[in-house]
C-alpha positions as CSV (number, residue, x, y, z in Angstrom):
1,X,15.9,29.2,-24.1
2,X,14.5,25.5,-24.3
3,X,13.2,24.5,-27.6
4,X,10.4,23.3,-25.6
5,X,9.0,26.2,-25.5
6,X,9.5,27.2,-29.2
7,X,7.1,24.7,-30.0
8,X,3.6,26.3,-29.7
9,X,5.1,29.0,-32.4
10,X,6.4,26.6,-34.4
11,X,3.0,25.1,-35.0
12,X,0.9,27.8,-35.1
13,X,3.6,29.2,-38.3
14,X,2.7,25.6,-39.5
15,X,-1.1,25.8,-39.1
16,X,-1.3,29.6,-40.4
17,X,1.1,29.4,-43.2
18,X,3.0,32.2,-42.4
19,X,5.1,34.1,-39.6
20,X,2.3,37.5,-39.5
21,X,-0.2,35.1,-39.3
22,X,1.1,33.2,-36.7
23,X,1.6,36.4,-35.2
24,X,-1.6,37.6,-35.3
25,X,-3.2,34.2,-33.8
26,X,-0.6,34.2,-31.1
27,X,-0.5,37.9,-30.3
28,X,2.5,38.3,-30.6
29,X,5.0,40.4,-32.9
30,X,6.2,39.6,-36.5
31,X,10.1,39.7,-34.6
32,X,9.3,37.6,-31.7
33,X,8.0,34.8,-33.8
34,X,11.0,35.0,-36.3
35,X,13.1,34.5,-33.1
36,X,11.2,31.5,-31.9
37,X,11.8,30.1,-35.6
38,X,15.3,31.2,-35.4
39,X,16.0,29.4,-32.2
40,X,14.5,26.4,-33.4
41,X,16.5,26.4,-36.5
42,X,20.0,26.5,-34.5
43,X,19.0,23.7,-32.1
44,X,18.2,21.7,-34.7
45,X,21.3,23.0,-36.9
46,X,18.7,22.5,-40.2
47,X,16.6,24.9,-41.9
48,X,12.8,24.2,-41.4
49,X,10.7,26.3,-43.7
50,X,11.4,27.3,-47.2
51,X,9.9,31.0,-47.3
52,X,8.0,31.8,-50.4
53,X,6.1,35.4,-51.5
54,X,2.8,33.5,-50.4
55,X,3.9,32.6,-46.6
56,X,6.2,29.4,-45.7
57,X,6.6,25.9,-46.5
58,X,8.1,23.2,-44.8
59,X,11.2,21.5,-45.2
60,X,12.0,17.4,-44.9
61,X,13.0,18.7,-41.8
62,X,10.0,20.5,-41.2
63,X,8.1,18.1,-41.3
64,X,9.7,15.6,-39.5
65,X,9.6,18.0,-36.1
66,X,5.8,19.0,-36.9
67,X,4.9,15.1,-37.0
68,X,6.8,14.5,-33.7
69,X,5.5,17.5,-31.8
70,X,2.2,16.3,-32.3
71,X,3.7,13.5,-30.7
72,X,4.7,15.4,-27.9
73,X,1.8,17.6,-27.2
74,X,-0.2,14.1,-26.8
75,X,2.4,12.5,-24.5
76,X,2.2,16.3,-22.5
77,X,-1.8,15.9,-23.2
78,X,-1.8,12.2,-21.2
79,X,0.3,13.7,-18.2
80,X,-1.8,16.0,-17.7
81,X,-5.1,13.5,-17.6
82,X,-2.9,11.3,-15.7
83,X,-1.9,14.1,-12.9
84,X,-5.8,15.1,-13.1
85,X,-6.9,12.1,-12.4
86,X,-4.2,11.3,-9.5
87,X,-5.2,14.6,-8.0
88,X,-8.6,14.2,-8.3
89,X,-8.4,10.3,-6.0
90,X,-9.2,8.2,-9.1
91,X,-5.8,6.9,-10.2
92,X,-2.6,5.8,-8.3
93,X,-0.4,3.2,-6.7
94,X,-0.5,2.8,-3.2
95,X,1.4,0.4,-1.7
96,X,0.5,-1.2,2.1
97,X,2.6,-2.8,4.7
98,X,0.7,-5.0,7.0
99,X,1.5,-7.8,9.4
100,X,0.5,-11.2,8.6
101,X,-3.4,-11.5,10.1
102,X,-4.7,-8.3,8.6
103,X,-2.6,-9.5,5.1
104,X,-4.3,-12.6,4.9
105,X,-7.2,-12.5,6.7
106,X,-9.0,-9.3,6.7
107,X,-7.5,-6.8,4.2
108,X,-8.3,-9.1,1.1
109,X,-11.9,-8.5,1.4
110,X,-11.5,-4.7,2.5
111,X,-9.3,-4.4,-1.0
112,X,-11.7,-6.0,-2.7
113,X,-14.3,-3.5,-1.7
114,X,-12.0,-0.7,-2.2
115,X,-11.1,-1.9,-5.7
116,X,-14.6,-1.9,-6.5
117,X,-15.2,2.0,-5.8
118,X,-11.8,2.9,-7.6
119,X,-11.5,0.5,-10.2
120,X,-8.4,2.7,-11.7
121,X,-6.9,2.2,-8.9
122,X,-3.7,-0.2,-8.1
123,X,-2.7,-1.5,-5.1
124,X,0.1,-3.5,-3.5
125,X,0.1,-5.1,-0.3
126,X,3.8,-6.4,1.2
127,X,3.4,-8.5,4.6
128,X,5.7,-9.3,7.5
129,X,5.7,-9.7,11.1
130,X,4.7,-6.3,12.8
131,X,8.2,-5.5,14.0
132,X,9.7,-6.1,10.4
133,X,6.3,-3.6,8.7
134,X,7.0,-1.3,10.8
135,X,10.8,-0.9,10.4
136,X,10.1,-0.9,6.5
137,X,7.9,1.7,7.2
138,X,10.4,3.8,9.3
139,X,12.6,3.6,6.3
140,X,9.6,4.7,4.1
141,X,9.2,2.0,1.8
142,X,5.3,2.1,1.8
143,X,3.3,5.1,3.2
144,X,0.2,3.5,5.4
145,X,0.6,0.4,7.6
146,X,-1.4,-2.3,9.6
147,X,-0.2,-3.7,12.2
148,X,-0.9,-5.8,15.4
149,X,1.3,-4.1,18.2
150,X,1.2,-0.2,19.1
151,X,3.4,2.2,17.2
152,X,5.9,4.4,19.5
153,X,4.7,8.0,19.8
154,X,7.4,9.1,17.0
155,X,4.8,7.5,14.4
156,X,1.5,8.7,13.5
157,X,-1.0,6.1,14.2
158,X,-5.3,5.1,14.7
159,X,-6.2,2.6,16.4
160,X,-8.4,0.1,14.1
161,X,-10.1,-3.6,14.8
162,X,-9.9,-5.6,18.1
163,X,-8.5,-8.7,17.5
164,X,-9.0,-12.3,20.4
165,X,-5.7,-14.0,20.5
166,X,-7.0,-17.6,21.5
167,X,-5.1,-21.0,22.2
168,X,-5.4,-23.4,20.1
169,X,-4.8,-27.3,20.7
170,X,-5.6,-30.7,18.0
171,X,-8.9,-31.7,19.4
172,X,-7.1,-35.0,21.2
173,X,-4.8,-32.9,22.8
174,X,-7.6,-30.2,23.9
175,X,-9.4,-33.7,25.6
176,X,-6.1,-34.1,27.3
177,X,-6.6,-31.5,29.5
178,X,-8.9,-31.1,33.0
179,X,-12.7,-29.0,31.9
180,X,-10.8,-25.8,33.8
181,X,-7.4,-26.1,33.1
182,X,-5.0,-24.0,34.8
183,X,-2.1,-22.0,33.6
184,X,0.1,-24.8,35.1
185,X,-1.8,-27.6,32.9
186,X,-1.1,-25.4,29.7
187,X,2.0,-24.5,30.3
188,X,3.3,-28.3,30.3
189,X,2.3,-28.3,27.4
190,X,4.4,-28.5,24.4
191,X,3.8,-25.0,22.6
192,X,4.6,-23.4,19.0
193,X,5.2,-19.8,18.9
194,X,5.8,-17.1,17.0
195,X,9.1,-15.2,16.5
196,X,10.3,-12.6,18.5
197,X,9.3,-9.7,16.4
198,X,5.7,-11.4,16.0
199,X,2.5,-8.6,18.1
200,X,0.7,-11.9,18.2
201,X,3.6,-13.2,20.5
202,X,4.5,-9.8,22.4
203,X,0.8,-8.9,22.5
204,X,0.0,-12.4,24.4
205,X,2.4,-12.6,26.7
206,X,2.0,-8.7,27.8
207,X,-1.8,-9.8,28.5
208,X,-0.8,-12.4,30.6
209,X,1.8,-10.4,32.4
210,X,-0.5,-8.1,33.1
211,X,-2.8,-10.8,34.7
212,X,0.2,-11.8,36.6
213,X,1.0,-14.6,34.9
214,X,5.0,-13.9,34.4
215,X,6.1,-17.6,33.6
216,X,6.8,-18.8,30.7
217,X,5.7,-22.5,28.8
218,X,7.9,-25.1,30.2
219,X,8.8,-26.3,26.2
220,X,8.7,-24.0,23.2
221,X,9.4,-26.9,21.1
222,X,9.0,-24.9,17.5
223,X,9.0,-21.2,16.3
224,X,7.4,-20.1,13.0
225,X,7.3,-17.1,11.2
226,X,3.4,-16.9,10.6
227,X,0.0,-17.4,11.3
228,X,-0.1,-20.5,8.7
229,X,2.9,-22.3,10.0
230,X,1.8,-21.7,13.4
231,X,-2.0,-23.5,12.9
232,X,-0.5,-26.6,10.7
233,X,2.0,-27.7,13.2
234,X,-0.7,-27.2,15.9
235,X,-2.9,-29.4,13.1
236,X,0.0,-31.8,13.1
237,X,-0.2,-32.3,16.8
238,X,3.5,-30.5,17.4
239,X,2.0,-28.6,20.2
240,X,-0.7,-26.2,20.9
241,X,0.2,-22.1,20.3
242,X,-1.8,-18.8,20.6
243,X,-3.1,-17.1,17.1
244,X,-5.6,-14.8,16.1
245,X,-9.6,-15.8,15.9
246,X,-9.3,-14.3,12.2
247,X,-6.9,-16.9,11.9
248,X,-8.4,-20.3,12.9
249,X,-12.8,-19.4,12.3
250,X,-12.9,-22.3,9.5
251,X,-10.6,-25.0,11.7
252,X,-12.9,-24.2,14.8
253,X,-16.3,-24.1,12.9
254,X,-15.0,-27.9,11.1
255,X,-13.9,-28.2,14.6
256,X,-10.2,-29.6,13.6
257,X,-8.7,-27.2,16.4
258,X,-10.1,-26.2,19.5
259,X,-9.2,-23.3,21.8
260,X,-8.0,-24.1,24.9
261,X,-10.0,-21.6,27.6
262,X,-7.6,-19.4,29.6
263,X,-8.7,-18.8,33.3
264,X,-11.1,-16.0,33.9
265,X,-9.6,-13.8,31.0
266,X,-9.4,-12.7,27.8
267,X,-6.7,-12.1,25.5
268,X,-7.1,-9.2,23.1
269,X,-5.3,-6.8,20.8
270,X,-5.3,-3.5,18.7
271,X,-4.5,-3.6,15.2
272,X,-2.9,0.2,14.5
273,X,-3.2,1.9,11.1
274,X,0.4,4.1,10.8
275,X,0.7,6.9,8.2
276,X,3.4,9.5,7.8
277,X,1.2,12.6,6.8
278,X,0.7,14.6,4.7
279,X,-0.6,11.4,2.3
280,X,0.4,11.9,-1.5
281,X,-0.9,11.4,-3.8
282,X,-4.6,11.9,-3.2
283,X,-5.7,8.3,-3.3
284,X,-3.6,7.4,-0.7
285,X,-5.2,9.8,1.4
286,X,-8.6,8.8,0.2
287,X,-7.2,5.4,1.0
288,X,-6.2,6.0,4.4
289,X,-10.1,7.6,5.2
290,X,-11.9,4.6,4.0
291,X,-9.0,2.2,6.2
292,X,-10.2,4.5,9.0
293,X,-13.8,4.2,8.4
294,X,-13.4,0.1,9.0
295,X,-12.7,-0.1,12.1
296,X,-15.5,-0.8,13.6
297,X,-15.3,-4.4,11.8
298,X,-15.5,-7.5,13.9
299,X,-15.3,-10.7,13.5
């Protein structure tokens, strides 16, 4: 038997004085509580009450175990408000994976929000390309993520915001080019892409494929890793690349970049939320229904 479990009888001897009245309190017999004592006694290998006519005092010993079980039955006390409240949706750590335009551009502000509903709360957000989130999740190092290119059918996933993938060009280099240009006219251009794993990049190029556009640019002259690099060496006049509109809405508004129309279509994208069910604790789940309730969020 666990001295754990000992522990309610030992205090309730302590509180009543006595083993019958302890007992009585507990309903339990005079034997069972001597047992509990007993068992106590030999785990402990030291003798915990003295036993007088009048009931039972404690020893040095005694005493010492009643102060820490206190110490105990509040640890025991906190678990238990912490579990209540972790079941209950109002505490937890969730932790998110999402590729790099919904890390930097539109979660902070949906966080935000969140964190203001569920102040007790904590949250962790860990950012990649789409490929690299979604093999972290595969390996289940974070239980929802956002990312920019469609999950395979082995994953759970909801589809979310539309994002426009736009190119962008440094104003002189956007003058550069004829009022309509034509794919041939931006392809000679000089162009900075993302790496391989990247949605922006597979997403783009699978909209123009399915315009029939199946060349390539004629010079990929840098790849980057993200969205940032990407716009500052299109700022630095490297080249001109594709990126998100969440991406580039201050640059065009201060009109430092401009985007370089593409003929007679759009390019667009689905950002995909990916959980593995069932969500635990609750506030993941509860997490998880508020990320769904966004995504009718535009930009």
């Amino acid at each position: 038997m666990s001295y754990l479990q000992s522990l309610p009888v030992f205090l309730a001897v302590v509180e009543e004085g006595s083993f019958s009245a302890a007992a009585k309190k507990l309903r339990l017999t005079q034997p069972t509580i001597s047992f509990h004592i007993d068992n106590l006694e030999k785990d402990f290998n030291c003798q915990l009450f003295t036993r007088t006519t009048k009931g039972v005092l404690l020893t040095t010993y005694g005493e010492t175990l009643y102060q820490n079980t206190y110490k105990i039955h509040d640890v025991i006390r906190e678990t238990q408000n912490q579990i209540s409240a972790m079941v209950a949706g109002n505490a937890g750590h969730i932790t998110i994976g999402a590729s790099t335009i919904p890390a930097e551009y539109i979660l902070p502000a949906l966080l935000a929000d969140y964190l203001g509903q569920h102040p007790d709360i904590k949250l962790s957000l860990k950012t990649g390309d789409s490929g690299t989130i979604l093999e972290s999740f595969r390996e289940g190092l974070f239980p929802i993520a956002i990312v920019g290119s469609k999950p395979d059918s082995s994953m759970f996933s909801h589809p979310l915001w539309i994002d426009e993938l736009v190119l962008i060009a440094h104003p002189d280099i956007a003058a550069s080019l004829p009022p309509d240009p034509q794919t041939a006219d931006i392809f000679n251009l000089p162009f900075v892409i993302r790496a391989a794993t990247s949605g922006t990049r597979s997403s783009f190029f699978e909209t123009l494929a399915e315009h029939g556009i199946t060349s390539e640019p004629h010079s990929t002259i840098l790849e980057v890793g993200g969205s940032e690099s990407l716009k500052s060496a299109v700022l630095h006049k490297v080249g001109i690349g594709f990126i998100s509109r969440w991406a580039v809405q201050r640059e065009l508004a201060d009109d430092r970049l401009r985007v370089i129309p593409l003929p007679s279509f759009k390019v667009e994208r689905q950002f995909y939320a990916v959980c593995r069910p069932p969500l635990l604790p609750t506030c993941v789940q509860l997490f998880w229904d508020f990320l769904i309730g966004t995504k009718s969020l535009t930009l």
